[in-house]
Residue frames as qw, qx, qy, qz and C-alpha x, y, z in Angstrom:
[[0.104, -0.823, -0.452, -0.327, 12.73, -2.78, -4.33],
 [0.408, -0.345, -0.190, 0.824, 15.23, -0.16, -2.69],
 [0.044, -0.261, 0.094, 0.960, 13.99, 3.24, -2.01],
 [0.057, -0.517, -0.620, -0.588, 10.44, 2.51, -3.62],
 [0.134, -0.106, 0.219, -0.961, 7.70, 5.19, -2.79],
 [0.131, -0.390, -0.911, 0.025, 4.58, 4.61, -1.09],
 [0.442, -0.228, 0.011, -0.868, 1.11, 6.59, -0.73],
 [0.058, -0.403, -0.842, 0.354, -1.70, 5.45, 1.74],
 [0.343, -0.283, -0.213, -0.870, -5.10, 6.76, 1.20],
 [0.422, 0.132, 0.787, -0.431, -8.18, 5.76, 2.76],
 [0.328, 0.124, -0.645, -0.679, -10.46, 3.59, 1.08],
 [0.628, -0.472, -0.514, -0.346, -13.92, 2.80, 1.45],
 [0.759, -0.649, 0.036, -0.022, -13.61, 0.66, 5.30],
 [0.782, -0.335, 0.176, 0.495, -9.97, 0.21, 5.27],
 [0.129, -0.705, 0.505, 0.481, -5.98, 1.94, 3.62],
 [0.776, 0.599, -0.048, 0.191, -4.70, 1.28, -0.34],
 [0.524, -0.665, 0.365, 0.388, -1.28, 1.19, 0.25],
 [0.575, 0.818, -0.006, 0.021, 0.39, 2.15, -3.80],
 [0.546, -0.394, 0.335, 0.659, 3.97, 2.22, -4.86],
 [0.198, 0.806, -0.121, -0.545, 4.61, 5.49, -6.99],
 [0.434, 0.551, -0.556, -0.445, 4.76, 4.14, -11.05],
 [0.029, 0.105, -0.993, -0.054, 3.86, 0.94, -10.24],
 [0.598, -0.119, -0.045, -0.792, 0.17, 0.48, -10.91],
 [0.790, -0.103, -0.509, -0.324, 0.02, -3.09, -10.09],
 [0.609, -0.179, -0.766, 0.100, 1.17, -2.96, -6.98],
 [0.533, -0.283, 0.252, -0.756, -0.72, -2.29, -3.71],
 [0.356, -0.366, -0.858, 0.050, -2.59, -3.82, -1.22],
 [0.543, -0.452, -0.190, -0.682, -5.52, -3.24, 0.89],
 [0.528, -0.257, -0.751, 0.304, -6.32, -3.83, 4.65],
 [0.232, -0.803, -0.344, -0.428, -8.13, -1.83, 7.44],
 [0.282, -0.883, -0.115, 0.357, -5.58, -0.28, 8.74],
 [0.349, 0.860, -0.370, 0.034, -2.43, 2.01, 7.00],
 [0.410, -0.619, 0.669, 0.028, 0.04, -0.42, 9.07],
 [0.768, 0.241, 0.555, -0.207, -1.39, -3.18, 7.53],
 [0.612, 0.787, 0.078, -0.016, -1.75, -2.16, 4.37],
 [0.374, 0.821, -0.415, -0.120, 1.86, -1.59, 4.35],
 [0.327, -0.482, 0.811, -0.058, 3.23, -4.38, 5.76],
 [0.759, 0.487, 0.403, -0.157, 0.89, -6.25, 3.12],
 [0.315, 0.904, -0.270, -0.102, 2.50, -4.05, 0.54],
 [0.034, -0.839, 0.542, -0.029, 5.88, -5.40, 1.57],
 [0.633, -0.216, 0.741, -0.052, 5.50, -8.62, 1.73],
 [0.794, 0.566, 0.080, -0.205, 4.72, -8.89, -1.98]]
């Protein structure tokens, strides 16, 4: 996963962390750090 793009939004109480053309993956957590370091660990 080199070079993949990420968006954060907010969402509801907590961050969606997205990777750009990849609709299945993301994660959720209540904060944006989180949420990406979630993200990455997939």
């Amino acid at each position: 996963m080199d070079n993949m793009q990420t968006t954060i939004e907010k969402d509801g109480d907590g961050y969606l962390a997205k990777v750009k053309d990849q609709p299945n993956l993301f994660a959720f957590a209540y904060s944006e750090k989180e949420a990406v370091q979630e993200l990455l660990l997939k």
